[in-house]
N, C-alpha and C positions, 0 to 999 in steps of 0.2 A: 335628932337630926344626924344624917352620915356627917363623920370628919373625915378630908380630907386624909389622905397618905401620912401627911408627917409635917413638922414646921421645915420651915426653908434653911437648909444647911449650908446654902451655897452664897456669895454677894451674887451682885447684880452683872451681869453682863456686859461687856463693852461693848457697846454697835457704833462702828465707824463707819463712813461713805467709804472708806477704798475699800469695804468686801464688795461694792457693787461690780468691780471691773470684771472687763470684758473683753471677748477675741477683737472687738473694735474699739480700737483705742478714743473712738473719738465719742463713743458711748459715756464716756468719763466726764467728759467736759456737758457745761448746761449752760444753755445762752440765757443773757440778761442780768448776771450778776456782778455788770460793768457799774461803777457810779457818774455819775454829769460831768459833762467835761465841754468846755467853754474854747470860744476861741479857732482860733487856727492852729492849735494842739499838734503834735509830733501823730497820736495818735489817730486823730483826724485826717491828718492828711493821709495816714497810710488809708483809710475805708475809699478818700478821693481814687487814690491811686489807683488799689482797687479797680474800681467803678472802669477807671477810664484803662485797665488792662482789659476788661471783657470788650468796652468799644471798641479797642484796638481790632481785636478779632475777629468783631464782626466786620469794621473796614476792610480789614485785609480779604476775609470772603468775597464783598464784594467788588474789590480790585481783581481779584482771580476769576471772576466770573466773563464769561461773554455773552451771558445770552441775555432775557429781559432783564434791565435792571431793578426787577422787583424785590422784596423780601421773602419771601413764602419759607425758603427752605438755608435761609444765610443765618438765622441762628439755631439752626437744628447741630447743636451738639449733644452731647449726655448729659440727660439732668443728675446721675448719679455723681460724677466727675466735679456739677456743678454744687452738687449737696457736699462734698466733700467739703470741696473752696468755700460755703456758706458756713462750714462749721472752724476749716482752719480758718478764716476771716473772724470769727467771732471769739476765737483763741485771742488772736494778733488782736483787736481790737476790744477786748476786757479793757474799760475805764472809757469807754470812749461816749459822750451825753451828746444831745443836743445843742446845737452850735447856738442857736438862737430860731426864733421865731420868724417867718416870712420865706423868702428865697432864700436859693444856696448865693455862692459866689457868683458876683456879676463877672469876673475876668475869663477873658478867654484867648486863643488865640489873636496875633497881631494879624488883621486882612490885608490882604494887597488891594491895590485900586480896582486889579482887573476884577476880584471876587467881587469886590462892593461894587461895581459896576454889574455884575450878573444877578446880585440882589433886590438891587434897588429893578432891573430886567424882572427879573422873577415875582416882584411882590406888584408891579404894574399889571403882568401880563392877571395877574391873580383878582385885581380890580378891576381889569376889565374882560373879567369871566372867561379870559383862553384857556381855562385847566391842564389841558394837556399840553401849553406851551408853556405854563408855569410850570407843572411837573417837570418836563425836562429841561428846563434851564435848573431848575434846583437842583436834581439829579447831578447834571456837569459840576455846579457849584459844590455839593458834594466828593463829588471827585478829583476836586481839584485840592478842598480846604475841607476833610469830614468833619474836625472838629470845629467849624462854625455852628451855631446851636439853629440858629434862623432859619435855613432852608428845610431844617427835621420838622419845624413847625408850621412851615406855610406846604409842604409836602402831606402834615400827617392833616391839615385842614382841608387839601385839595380831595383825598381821597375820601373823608366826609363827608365832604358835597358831592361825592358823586354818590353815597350811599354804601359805603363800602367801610365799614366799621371797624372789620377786623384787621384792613390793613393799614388804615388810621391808626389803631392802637397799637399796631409796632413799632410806626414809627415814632408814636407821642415818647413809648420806653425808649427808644433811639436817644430821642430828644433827653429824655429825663436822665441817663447818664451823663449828659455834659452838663447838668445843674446844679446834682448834688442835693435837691431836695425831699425830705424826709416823708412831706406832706403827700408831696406828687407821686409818691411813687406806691404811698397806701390806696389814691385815688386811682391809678393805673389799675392796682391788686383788683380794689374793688368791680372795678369796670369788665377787668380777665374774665372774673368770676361770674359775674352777669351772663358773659356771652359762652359762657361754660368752658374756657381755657383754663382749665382749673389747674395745671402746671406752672404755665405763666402765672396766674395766680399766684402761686406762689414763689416763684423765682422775684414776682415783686414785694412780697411781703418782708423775704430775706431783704431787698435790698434796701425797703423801708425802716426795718431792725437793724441794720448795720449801719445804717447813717445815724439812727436814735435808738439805743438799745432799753429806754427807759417809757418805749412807747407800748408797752402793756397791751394795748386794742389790737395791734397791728399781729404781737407774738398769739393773742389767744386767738382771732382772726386764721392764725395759719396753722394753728392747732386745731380748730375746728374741722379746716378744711383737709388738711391730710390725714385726719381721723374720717372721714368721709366718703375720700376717696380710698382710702385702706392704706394709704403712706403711714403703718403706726412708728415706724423708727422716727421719720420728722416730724409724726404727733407727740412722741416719747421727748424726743428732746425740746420741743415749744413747751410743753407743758413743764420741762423743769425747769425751765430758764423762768416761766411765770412762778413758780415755784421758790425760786430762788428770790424773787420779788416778796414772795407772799407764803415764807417759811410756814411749814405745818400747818396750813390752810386745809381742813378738810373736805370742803369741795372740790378745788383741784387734784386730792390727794385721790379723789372718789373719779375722777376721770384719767385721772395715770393709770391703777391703780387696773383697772379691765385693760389697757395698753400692754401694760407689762406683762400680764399674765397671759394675754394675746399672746405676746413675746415669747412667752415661755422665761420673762428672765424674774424668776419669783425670788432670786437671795437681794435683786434693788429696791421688789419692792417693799417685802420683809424689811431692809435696813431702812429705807423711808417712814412706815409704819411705824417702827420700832425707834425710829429719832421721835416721830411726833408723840408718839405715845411717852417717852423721858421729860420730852417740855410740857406737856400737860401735867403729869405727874409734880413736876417742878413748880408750874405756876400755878395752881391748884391742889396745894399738898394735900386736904381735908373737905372739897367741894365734894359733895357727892354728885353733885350735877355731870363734874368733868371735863368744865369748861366745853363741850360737848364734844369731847371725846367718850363716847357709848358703847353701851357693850357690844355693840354692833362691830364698829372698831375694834375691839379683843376681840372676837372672834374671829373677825380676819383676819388680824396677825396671827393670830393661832393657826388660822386654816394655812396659809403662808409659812410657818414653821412646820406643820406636819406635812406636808408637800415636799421640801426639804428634807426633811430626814432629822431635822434638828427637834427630839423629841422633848430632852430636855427644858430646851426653851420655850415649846409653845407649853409644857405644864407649868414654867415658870411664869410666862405672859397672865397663863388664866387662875394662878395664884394671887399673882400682885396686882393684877388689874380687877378683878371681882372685887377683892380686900379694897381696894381703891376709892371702886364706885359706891362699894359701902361706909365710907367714911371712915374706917379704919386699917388706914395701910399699914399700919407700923405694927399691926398685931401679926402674928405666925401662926394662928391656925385657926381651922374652921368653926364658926359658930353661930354663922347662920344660912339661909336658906339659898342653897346655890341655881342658880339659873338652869335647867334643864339643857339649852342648848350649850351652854359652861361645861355642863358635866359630861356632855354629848364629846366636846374637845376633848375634853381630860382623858377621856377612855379610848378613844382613837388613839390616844397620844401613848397610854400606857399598854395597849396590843401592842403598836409596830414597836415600840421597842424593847418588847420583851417582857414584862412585869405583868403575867396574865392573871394572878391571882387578884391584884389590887385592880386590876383595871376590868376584871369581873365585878368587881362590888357596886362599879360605879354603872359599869352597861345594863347589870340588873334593874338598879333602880331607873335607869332610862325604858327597858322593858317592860317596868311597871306602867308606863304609860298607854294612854289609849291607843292601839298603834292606825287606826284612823287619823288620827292628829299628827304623830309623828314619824310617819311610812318613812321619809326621806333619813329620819335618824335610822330607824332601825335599820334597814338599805345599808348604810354608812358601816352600822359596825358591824354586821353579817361581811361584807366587802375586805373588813379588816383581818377580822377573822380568816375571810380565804385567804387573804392574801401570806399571814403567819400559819396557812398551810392547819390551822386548827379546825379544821373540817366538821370535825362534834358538835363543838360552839356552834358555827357556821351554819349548820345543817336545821335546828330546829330554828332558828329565826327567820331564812327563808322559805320553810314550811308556811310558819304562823303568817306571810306577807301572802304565800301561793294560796292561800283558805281563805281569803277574802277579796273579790270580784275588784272592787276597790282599789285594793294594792297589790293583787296582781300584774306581773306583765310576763311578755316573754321574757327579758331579762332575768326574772326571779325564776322561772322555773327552768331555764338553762343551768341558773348556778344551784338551784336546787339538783337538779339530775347531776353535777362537776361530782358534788360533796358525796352524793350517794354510791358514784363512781370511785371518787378516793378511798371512799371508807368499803369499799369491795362488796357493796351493797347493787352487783349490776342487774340483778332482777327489778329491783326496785328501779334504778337509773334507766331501764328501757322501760318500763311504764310510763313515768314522765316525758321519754323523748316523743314515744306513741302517741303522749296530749298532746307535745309542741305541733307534731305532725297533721294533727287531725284540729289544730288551734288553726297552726298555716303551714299547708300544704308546701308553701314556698319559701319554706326556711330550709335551705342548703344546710348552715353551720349543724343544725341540727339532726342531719339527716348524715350528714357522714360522723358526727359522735358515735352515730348509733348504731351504722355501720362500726365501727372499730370497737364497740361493745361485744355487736355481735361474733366479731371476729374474733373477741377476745374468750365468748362461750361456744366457741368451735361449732358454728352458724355459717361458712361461708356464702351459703345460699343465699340466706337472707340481707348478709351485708353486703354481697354481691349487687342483689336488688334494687338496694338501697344506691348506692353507689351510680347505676346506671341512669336511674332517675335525677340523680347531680347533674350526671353529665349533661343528658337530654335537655335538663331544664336550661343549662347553662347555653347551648346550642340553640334553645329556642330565643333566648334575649338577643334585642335588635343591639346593634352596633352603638356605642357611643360616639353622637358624631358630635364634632367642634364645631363653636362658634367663629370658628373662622372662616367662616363661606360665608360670601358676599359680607366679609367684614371692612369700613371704612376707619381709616384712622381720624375721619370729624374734626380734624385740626388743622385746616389748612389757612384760619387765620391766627393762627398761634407761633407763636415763636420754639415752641417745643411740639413735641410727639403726644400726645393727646392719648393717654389711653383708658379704656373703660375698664374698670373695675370686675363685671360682670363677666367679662369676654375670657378670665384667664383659663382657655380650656386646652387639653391636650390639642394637638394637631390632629387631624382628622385625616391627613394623608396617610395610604394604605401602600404600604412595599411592596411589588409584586413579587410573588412567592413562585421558584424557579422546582415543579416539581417532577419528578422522573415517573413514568407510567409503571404498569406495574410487571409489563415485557421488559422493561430499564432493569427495574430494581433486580426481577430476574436474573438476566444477562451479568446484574453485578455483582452479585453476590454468588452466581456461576466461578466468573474471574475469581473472585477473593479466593473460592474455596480452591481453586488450581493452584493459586500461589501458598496459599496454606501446604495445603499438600505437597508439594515440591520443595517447600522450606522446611517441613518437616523430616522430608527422607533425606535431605543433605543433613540436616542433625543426625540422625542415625548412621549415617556414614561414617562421620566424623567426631560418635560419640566417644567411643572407646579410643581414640587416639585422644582424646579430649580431656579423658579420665586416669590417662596413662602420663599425661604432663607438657604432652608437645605443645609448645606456645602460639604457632600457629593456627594449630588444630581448634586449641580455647579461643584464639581468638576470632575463626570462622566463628566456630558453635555459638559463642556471647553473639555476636552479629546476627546471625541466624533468628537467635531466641528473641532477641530484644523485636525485632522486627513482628515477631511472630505475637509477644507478649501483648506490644503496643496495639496490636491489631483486637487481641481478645478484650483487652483494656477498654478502647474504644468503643467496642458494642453495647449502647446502652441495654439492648431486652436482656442480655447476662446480666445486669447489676441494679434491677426494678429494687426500687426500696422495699425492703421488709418487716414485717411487723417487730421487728427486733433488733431495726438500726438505733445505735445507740443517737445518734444525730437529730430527732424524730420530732418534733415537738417544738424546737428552741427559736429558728428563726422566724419570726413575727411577720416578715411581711414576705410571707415563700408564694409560689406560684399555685394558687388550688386549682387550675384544671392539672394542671403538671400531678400534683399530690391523688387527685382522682383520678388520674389515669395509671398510675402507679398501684395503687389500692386496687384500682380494677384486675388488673394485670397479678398482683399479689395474690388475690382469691384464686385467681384462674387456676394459679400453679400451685395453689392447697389442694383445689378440687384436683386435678388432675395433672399434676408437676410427675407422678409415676408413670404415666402411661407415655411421656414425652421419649425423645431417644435421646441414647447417651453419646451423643458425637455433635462435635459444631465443626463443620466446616470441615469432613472429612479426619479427627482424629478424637480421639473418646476423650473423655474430661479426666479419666484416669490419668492418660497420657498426659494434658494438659498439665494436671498437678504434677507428674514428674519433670517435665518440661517447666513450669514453676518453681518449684523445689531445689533444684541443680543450678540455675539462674541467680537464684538467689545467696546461694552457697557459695558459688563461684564470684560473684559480686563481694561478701563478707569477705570473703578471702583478699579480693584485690584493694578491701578497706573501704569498700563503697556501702557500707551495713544502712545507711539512711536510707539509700534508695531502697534496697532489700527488704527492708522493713515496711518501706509503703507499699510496696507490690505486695506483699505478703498480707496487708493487712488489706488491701484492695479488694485482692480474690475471699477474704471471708465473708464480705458481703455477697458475692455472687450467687444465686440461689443453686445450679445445680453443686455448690459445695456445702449447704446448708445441714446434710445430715450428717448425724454427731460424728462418725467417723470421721470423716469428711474435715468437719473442722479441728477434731482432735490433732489427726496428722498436719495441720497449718499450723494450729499452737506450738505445737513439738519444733515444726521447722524455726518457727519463730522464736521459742525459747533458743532454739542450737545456735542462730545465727547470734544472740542478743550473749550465749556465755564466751562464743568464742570475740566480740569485740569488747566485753566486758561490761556489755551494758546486764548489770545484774537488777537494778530495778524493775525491767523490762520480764526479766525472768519470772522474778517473784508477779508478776501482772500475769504474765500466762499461766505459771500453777496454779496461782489464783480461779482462775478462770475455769481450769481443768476441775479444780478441787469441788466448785459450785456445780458444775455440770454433772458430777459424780458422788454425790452425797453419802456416807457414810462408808465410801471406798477406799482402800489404805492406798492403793498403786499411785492416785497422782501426789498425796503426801510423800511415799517415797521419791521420786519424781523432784519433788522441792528438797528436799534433802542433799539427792546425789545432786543436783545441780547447785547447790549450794555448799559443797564441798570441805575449801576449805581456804584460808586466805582472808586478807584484809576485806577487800570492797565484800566478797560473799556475806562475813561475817556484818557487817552493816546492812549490808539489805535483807539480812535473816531478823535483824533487831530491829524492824523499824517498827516504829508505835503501828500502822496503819496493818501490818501482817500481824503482828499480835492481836490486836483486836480482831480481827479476822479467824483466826487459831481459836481465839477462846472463843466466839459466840459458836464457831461449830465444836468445839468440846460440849458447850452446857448444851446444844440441840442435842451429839450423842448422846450426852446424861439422860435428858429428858425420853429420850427414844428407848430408852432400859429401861429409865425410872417410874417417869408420867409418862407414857405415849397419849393418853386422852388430851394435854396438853397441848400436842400438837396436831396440825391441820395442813394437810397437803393443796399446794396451789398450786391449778391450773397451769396459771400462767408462766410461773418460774420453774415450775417441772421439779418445787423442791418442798419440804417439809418447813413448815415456820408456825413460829409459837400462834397459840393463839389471840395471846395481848397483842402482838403486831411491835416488838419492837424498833424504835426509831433507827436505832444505830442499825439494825439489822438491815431496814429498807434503805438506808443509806450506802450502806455494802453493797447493798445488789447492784445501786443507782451507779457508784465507782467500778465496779469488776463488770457490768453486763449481765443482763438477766440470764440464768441459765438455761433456756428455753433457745438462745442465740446459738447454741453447741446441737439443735434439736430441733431449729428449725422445719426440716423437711420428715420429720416422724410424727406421728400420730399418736397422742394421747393412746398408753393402754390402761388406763389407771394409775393408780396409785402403787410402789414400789412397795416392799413387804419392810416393814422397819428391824433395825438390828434387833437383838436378842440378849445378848450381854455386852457386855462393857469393852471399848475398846482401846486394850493397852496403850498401840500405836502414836494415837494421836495425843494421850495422856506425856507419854514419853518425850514425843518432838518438842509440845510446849513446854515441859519442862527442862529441854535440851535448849532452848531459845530463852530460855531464864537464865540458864546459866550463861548464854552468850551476853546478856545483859548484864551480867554480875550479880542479880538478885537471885542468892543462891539460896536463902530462907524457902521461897517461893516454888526454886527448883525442887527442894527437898518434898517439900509439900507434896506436888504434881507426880513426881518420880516412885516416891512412895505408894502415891496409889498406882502408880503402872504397877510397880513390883506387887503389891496385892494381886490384880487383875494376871499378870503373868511371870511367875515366881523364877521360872527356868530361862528368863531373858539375860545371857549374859551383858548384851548392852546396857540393860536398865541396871544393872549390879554397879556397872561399870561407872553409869554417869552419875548413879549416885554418891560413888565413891568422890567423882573428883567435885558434885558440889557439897559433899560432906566437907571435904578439905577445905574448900573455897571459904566454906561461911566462917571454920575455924580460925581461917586467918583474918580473917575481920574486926574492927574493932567493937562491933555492937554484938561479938557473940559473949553469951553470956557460961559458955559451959566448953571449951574448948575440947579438952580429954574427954567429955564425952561425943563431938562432934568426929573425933579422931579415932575413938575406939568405934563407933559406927563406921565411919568408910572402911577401918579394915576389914571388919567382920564381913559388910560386903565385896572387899576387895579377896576375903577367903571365899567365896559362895562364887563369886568371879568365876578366879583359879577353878574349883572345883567344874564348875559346868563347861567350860573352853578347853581343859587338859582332856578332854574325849578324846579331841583330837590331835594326834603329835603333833602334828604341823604347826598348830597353834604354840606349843610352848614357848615358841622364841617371842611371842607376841605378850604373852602372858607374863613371862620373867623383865622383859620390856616397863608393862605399865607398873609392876612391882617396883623393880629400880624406879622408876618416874616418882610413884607415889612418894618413895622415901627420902628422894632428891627433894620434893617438894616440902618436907616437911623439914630437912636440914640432917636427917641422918645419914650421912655421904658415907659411910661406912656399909651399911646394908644394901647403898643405893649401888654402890661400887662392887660388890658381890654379883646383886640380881643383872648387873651391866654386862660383867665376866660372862655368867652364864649365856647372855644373850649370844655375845661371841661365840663360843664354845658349840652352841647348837647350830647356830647357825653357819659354823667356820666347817663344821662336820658333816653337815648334810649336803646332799647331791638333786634333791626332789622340791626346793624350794621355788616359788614363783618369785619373782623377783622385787614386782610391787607387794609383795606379802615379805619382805625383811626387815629385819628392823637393824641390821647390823649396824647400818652407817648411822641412824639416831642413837645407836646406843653409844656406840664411839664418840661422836661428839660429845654426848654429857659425860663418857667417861673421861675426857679427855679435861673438860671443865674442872671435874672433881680431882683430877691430877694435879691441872694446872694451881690450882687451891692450891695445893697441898706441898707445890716446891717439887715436882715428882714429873723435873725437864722430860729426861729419859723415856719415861713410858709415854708422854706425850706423844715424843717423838715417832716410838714405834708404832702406836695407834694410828698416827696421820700416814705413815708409810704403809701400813697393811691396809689400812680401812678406807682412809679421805684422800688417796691420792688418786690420777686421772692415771 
């Protein structure tokens, strides 16, 4: 028999009620876990008070009223407002029982003569069957003394006789606030309910439980019913207040239990589950039975932990709960026969969180099964698989469910086509979508996959097609209209707002849409183009005074521009999403006619984006970009790089900038704007970008280099872990393209060379930098590119240039060496070996120092030799000389090669001036002076050399 993973390393778990909490505080609290309370209690009276603060209320309505004095619309407040006060009430009155049996309190108000004189009026006219003279003598009598209880009663009896039931039963609840009775007010509930006032309903149920909170009928009563009508938050909380009566009862726990999950709040009911499942385990340490806690129950809380995310603990649940039910909890590992749907958790549990080899062993032997019988497992862990993005797994499981009539569905063969998709298998994934299609013509989802397949095998035609058919179909479906025509709110003898259930539909009201003909849209876009145009030759006017510094002049031109920019900005057909928005994909609930008409619109301008002209609005897009480009510049400069940068990264979506040139020059701008505020991250993201668009090309590596110059922030955004791995995966592609080129395989899609295993890190890279395909948008596949041919120094060199910025100079030596193999006559490579030759030497884990030191000279001689071609160089040359030997502590030789640098440079007339090195020399000469006691020469070095 399979064993389990491993014995349990871990103890047991704490589960406490407060992980349940929640953005509603009153989610916390559970009615009914007051105990009996006798008496005329502190407690008690506050539920009276209570009571008779809502009468109050509704008095004073009807004091403010003038017209009939009926009830229909006098206790129409918020039941939401009111649920509140039901829950803070059942807070405040925690400990409050049963007073006694029979009635509430006989006391009431003191009457005057004149009231008992209109009663004893009112209950005659009532005997001798005047109804409507009783009515309104009771009415008065109310008006004068509300809290008399008698005329609520001979009132809500008068309106029964006439037949009128429902407004007899408001005011019987009228009545049943000044009694205070427990009984009367479940019999009200009941009666609501009959007449389908199922709010009232429950407004009296509450008020039944807060007079007796030990009345069990009354809470499960009103759990039924706001489970019913779809109130699950007041079913949520009936049911735990019953709960709290009737700890770890598995029947109620079985009607929470779908509530919660309703809810979506699966960590209360997880901790629920997970208390009951500890007291079973408790009072039943050895029952196999389980006190009938079943594996039914494990499975839940398990399915309830992997919901969560908490992987650990549902493998833990179905560790110790199996062991449990088999009578041997105390044992730590596996050694008999596990339940199928057991094993079904366990390996759900061990995909999502990462452990795929252990949680293969176990989904196998679930595979083993007949998958007639167990469609819905298999389903499961195919699902898991996708969703850990393991597409291989994934792939042959919903094959084997798509091969049988049975357990096919469309669902399976969508995620069938996903996988074949992922794994770049898209001849196969439009087979499948052709079945979906030709299964149901009127599956949209799958109709534009297959569009964006096809777009992705340079098919516009065909996804074109496809795509129009979305539309149409979409255009063909009638309107969803609302049930809110000729809707009744059915409650007009209810004390509350009556709503159904059924009816929760959008609005059906249609906005009328203010639309301009198509002589308007004309006429409009006429205007625009004047104003374009007129704003544009005022920038030309006022360019070159612009460029020349007048502040003025800039500040027309920025006015000018901004105007002009906002305008191109705004036009959405410039900025149709393209197949190569990195955006694409992520937000779940987007607009799909929006997204097919965008697609639509996409293809159009694959087919024929070349034959379109190159002007919007009267000024070519050339212009446009220079008019972009200077804007942005001009913004960097006056410290506003944010905005610059989102403009700049705005216009690389726009499709007439989509070809590679096109977006090269935006990178560029965008890298220039990003060194001069210093944002060097941003830097290194556009070489990035360049480097991927340009494969096997040295220019945009050098590119990151000068831009990377030299300085603190440079020097950190040259070392960051995420540009080294970057550096390296395209080293070992170069290798490979020398080495194996069979190895590797050009894609389509990224317009780049990638291995043929498909590595992860790599597709990750692309997924961070933007597919290179984004720089080339608006070019045509011409094939495949011719791969290099030998080895390229360049790139061997920079990574080991960025080793040594890291300190790991082992590493640099490594990498540098084989530049210098590849390109022997580089004096840079000579050079940087030299100084990580030094570098390592000085470390404490080298193990050969004099020979780490005799290496850098020898290449610091091969240096010298290759650089002194040219004079000019010398002073640069006798420079890293001195450096090297300052570095190593010989200030004597370093103090020589420093002179010299002087000397050459003090004497020549043809020198560049960022090509000197006089003033670095002087300093360190000055260093090794100041060492030395050696005031004097200090001083003259600062006077000829460091002084302004």
């Amino acid at each position: 028999m399979f064993q389990d993973d491993e014995h349990d390393d871990t103890s047991s778990d704490e589960y406490t009620d407060g992980s349940e909490s929640s953005d509603d505080s009153d989610d916390n609290y559970v009615p009914g876990s007051s105990s009996r309370q006798t008496g005329n209690s502190p407690e008690a009276n506050f539920v009276e008070r209570e009571i008779d603060g809502d009468f109050d209320r509704l008095v004073q309505n009807i004091r403010d009223r003038n017209d009939d004095p009926g009830l229909a619309k006098d206790w129409d407040f918020n039941i939401e407002d009111q649920e509140a006060e039901f829950r803070d009430d059942l807070r405040a009155a925690s400990g409050v029982g049963r007073r006694h049996k029979g009635k509430g309190r006989a006391t009431g108000p003191v009457l005057s003569q004149q009231v008992k004189s209109l009663i004893g009026d009112g209950n005659q006219a009532y005997v001798d069957n005047d109804i409507p003279e009783a009515i309104r003598i009771m009415f008065e009598v109310i008006r004068i003394e509300p809290r008399a209880a008698a005329p609520w009663s001979v009132l809500a009896q008068c309106f029964s006789d006439m037949k009128n039931e429902g407004k007899a039963l408001q005011l019987r609840i009228m009545a049943a606030h000044l009694r205070h009775d427990a009984e009367e007010w479940d019999r009200l509930a009941r009666q609501s309910r009959e007449l389908g006032y199922n709010q009232q309903a429950l407004y009296c149920y509450r008020k039944a439980h807060t007079l007796d909170p030990t009345n069990i009928d009354a809470l499960w009563e009103r759990a039924v019913l706001a489970k019913e009508i779809g109130d699950l938050r007041n079913a949520k909380l009936a049911y735990r207040g019953i709960l709290k009566q009737f700890p770890h009862d598995l029947s109620i726990l079985s009607e929470l239990r779908a509530i919660l999950i309703e809810l979506g709040d699966f960590s209360t009911c997880a901790s629920l589950f997970q208390q009951a499942f500890d007291h079973y385990q408790q009072v039943y340490p050895s029952d196999v039975a389980g006190g009938g806690f079943s594996l039914m129950e494990i499975l839940v809380l398990t399915d309830l932990y992997n919901t969560l995310g908490e992987y650990e603990s549902a493998i833990d649940t179905i560790r110790k709960g199996c062991r449990w039910l088999q009578g041997r909890g105390e044992q730590r590992y596996w050694d008999y026969q596990l339940d199928v749907n057991a094993r079904h958790r366990l390996a759900i549990a061990r995909i999502k969180m990462g452990d795929i080899e252990e949680s293969q062993l176990h989904a196998d032997i679930i595979l083993n099964e007949d998958v007639l019988d167990y469609a819905a497992l298999f389903v499961e862990i195919a699902d898991a698989y996708f969703e850990r993005e393991l597409y291989v797994d994934a792939r042959p499981i919903y094959e084997l469910l798509g091969s049988d009539a049975n357990t096919s569905s469309l669902y399976i063969l969508m995620q069938t086509a996903s996988c074949l998709r992922m794994l770049d298998e898209l001849r196969e994934a439009v087979d499948v979508y052709e079945h979906i299609r030709v299964v149901d013509p009127t599956n949209n989802e799958a109709k534009m996959k297959l569009a964006e397949i096809y777009e992705i095998l340079n098919e516009p035609r065909k996804a074109l097609t496809l795509v129009y058919e979305v539309i149409d179909s979409r255009k063909k479906k009638p309107k969803d209209k609302s049930a809110n025509q000729g809707e009744d709110d059915g409650g007009d003898g209810s004390l509350f707002p009556e709503e159904k259930p059924t009816q929760r539909g959008k609005s059906s009201t249609v906005k009328p849409q203010n639309r301009l003909t198509s002589a308007q849209l004309r006429q409009l876009e006429t205007e625009k183009e004047a104003e374009i145009v007129r704003g544009y030759k005022r920038l030309k006017d006022v360019w070159e005074k612009m460029l020349s510094g007048d502040e003025l002049a800039q500040r027309e031109w920025m006015i000018e521009a901004e105007k002009m920019i906002e305008t191109y900005r705004e036009t959405r057909n410039l900025f149709m999403t393209g197949k190569n928005n990195p955006f694409r994909g992520i937000n779940k609930t987007k607009n799909h006619e929006a997204d097919e008409v965008r697609m639509a619109t996409r293809l159009h301008l694959d087919l024929g984006w070349s034959a379109l002209v190159d002007v919007f609005r009267g000024v070519t897009f050339s212009e446009w970009l220079r008019i972009f480009m200077t804007y942005c510049f001009n913004l960097t400069k006056q410290g506003q790089y944010e905005l610059a940068d989102e403009v700049l990264r705005h216009i690389l979506l726009s499709p007439p900038y989509q070809p590679r040139e096109m977006q090269v020059v935006i990178r560029l701008a965008l890298a220039s704007c990003a060194i001069y505020a210093q944002k060097f991250g941003i830097v290194v993201e556009q070489c990035r970008k360049l480097i991927n668009a340009h494969q096997f090309h040295n220019e945009p590596m050098r590119l990151l280099i000068a831009s990377l110059s030299s300085g603190l922030l440079p020097t950190d955004a040259l070392i960051t872990s995420t540009l080294q791995k970057h550096l390296f995966r395209e080293l070992k592609l170069g290798d490979s393209a020398v080495r194996n080129p069979e190895t590797l395989r050009y894609n389509t899609v990224s317009r780049r060379y990638a291995l043929v295993s498909g590595s992860k890190a790599e597709e990750d890279d692309m997924d961070e930098d933007g597919p290179a395909d984004e720089q080339g948008g608006g070019d045509k596949d011409k094939g495949a590119p011719p791969l290099p041919t030998k080895q390229n120094s360049l790139m061997v060199a920079i990574y080991g240039q960025v080793c040594i910025a890291a300190k790991s100079y082992q590493s640099a030596i490594f990498y540098l060496l084989h530049a210098y193999d590849y390109c022997p006559d580089d004096p840079m490579v000579c050079l940087t070996l030299v100084i990580a030759s030094i570098g390592r030497a000085m470390q404490r884990q080298s193990d050969n120092r004099q020979h780490l030191v005799a290496q850098a000279m020898a290449f610091l001689t091969r240096y010298r030799q290759l650089r002194s071609v040219d004079s000019r160089r010398l002073g640069e040359v006798e420079y890293n000389f001195g450096r090297t030997f300052h570095q190593l502590g010989l200030l004597t030789y370093a103090a020589k090669h420093y002179e010299r640098v002087l000397e050459i440079e003090g004497s020549a007339t043809d020198l560049v001036p960022d090509e000197c090195f006089a003033k670095e020399a002087a300093y360190n000469l000055s260093l090794i002076y100041t060492s030395t006691g050696a005031t004097p020469l200090v001083e003259r070095l600062y006077e000829r050399w460091l002084s302004i």
